[in-house]
C-alpha positions in Angstrom: 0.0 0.0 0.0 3.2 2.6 0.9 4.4 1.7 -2.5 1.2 3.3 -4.2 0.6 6.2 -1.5 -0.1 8.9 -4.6 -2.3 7.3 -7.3 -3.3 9.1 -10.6 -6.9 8.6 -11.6 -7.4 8.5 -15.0 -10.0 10.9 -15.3 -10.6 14.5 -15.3 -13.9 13.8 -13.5 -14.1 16.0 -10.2 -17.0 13.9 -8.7 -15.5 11.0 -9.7 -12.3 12.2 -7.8 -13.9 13.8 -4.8 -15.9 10.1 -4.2 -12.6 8.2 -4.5 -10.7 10.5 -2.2 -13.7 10.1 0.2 -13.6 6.1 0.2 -10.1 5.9 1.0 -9.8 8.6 3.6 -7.8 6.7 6.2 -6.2 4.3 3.6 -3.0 6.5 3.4 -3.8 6.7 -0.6 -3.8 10.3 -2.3 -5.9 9.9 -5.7 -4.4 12.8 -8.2 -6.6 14.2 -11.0 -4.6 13.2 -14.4 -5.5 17.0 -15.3 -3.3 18.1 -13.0 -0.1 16.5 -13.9 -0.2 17.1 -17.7 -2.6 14.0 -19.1 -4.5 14.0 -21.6 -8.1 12.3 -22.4 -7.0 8.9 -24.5 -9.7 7.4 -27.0 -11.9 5.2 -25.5 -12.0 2.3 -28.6 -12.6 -0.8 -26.1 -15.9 -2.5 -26.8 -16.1 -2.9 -23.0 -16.1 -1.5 -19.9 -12.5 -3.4 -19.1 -11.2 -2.7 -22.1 -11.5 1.1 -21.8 -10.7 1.8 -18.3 -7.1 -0.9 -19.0 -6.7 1.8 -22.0 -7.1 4.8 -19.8 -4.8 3.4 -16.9 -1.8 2.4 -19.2 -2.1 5.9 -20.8 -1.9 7.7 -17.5 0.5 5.7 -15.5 2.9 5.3 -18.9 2.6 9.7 -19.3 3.0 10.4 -15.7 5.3 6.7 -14.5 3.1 6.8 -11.1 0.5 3.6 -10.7 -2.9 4.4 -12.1 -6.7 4.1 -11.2 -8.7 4.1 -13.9 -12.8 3.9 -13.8 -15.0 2.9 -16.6 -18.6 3.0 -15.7 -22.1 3.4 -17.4 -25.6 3.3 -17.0 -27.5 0.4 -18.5 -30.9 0.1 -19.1 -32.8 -3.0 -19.7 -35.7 -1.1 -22.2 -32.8 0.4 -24.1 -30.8 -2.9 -24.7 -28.3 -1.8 -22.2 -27.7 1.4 -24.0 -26.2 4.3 -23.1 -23.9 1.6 -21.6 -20.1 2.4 -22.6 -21.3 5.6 -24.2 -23.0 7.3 -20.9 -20.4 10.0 -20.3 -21.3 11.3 -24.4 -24.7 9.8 -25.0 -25.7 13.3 -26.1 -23.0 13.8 -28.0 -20.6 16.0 -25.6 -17.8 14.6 -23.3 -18.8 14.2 -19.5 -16.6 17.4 -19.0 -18.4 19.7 -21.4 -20.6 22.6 -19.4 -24.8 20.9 -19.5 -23.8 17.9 -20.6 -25.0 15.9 -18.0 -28.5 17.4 -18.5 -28.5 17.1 -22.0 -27.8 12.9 -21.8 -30.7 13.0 -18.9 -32.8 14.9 -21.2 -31.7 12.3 -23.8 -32.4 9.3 -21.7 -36.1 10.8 -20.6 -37.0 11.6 -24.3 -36.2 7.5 -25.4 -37.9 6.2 -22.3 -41.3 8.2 -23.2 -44.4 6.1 -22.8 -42.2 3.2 -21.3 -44.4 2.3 -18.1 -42.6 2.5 -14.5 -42.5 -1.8 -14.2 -40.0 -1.5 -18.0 -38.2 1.1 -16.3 -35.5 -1.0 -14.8 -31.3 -0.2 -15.2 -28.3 -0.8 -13.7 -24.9 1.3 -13.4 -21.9 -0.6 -13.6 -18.3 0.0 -12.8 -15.1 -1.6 -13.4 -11.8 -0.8 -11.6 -8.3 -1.4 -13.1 -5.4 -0.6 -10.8 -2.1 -0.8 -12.4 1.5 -0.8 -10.5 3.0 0.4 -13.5 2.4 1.2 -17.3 3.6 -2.6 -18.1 1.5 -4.2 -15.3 0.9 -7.2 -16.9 -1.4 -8.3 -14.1 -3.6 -5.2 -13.2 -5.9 -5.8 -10.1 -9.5 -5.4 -11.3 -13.0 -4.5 -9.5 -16.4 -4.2 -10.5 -19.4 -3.2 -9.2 -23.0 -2.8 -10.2 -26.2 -1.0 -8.7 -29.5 -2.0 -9.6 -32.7 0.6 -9.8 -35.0 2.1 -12.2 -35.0 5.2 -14.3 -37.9 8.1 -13.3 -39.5 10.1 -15.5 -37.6 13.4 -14.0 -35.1 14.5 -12.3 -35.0 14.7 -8.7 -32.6 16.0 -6.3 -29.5 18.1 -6.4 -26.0 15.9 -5.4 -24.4 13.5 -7.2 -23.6 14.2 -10.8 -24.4 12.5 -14.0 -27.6 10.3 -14.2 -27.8 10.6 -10.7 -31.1 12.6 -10.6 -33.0 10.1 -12.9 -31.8 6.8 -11.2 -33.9 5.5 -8.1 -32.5 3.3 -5.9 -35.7 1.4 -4.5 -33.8 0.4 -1.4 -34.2 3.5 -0.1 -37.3 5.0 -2.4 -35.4 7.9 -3.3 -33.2 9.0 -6.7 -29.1 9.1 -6.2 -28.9 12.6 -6.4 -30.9 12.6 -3.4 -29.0 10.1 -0.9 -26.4 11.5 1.2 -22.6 10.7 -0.1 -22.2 8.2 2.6 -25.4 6.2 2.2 -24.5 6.2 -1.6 -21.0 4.8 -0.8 -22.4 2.4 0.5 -24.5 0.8 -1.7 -23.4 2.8 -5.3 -21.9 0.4 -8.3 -18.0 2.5 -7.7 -18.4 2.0 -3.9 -19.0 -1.6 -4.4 -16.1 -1.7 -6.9 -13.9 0.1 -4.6 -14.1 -2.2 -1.8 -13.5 -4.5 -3.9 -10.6 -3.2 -4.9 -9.6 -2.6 -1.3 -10.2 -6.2 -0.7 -7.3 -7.0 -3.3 -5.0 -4.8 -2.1 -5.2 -5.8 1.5 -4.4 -9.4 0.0 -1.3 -8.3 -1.9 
């Protein structure tokens, strides 16, 4: 664990990076944004969620030669055939980063699911972790994580980011957006993948 005290996270996601920060306060392990050592976004041309987060982790450990954390995660729906899937982040057409995109993929995602009745609402987000040591880690620990729910038909609630406001998590009868931070770290696809992950790495 000393060995990897300063991890970059392969993403220029700052709830993404505020999340992972929280879930391993006390773990001695500093997550750095890849923004703010010089790394740039890498093409996401995996045809699954593995593939894309191994790409994004060998790009930023090789650039910055620190070990690498690298998320790829999506929300699935079962009326869609699983789509937006891999392509959340840019259903609508804009990177996650972009200023509105996030409402403009809810307003997406509400505008396919019109007329689809509460019962055919059902989804899933879905995270997979890939930790590498090093860019040539040729055994990269790996997490994943999923969170089962159903889409509304509006948005409700102000934390979280992306589809946050839109997914309900029946457990507790109330969207994402609307669950405090540490109730959703507790029961949110990248919280489940984290521990995971923090399983592994207590095993090493």
């Amino acid at each position: 664990m000393t060995a990897m005290s300063r991890i970059v996270l392969a993403s220029g996601n700052a709830g993404k990076l505020a999340e992972f920060n929280r879930l391993f306060a006390g773990a001695g392990i500093e997550f750095v944004a890849q923004g703010d050592l010089g790394v740039a976004d890498i093409e996401e041309t995996g045809l699954s969620f593995v593939e894309n987060a191994l790409l994004k982790a060998r790009h930023a450990s090789r650039v910055t030669g620190l070990p690498a954390l690298a998320d790829d995660s999506g929300l699935c729906v079962d009326a869609l055939g699983g789509a937006p899937g891999l392509y959340s982040a840019r259903y609508a057409g804009e990177h996650a980063g972009e200023p509105g995109a996030a409402a403009r993929n809810i307003d997406k995602l509400l505008r396919a699911l019109e007329g689809v009745p509460e019962d055919q609402r059902r989804a899933h987000f879905h995270c997979t972790l890939v930790l590498l040591r090093h860019a040539t880690d040729p055994a990269p620990l790996i997490a994943r994580g999923d969170w089962s729910g159903r889409i509304l038909d509006r948005p409700r609630g102000s934390g979280g980011f992306g589809y946050d406001p839109v997914f309900m998590d029946e457990a507790h009868g109330i969207s994402a957006a609307e669950l405090e931070p540490s109730v959703k770290a507790a029961c949110s696809h990248r919280g489940r993948a984290l521990r995971e992950l923090q399983r592994q790495l207590a095993a090493l």
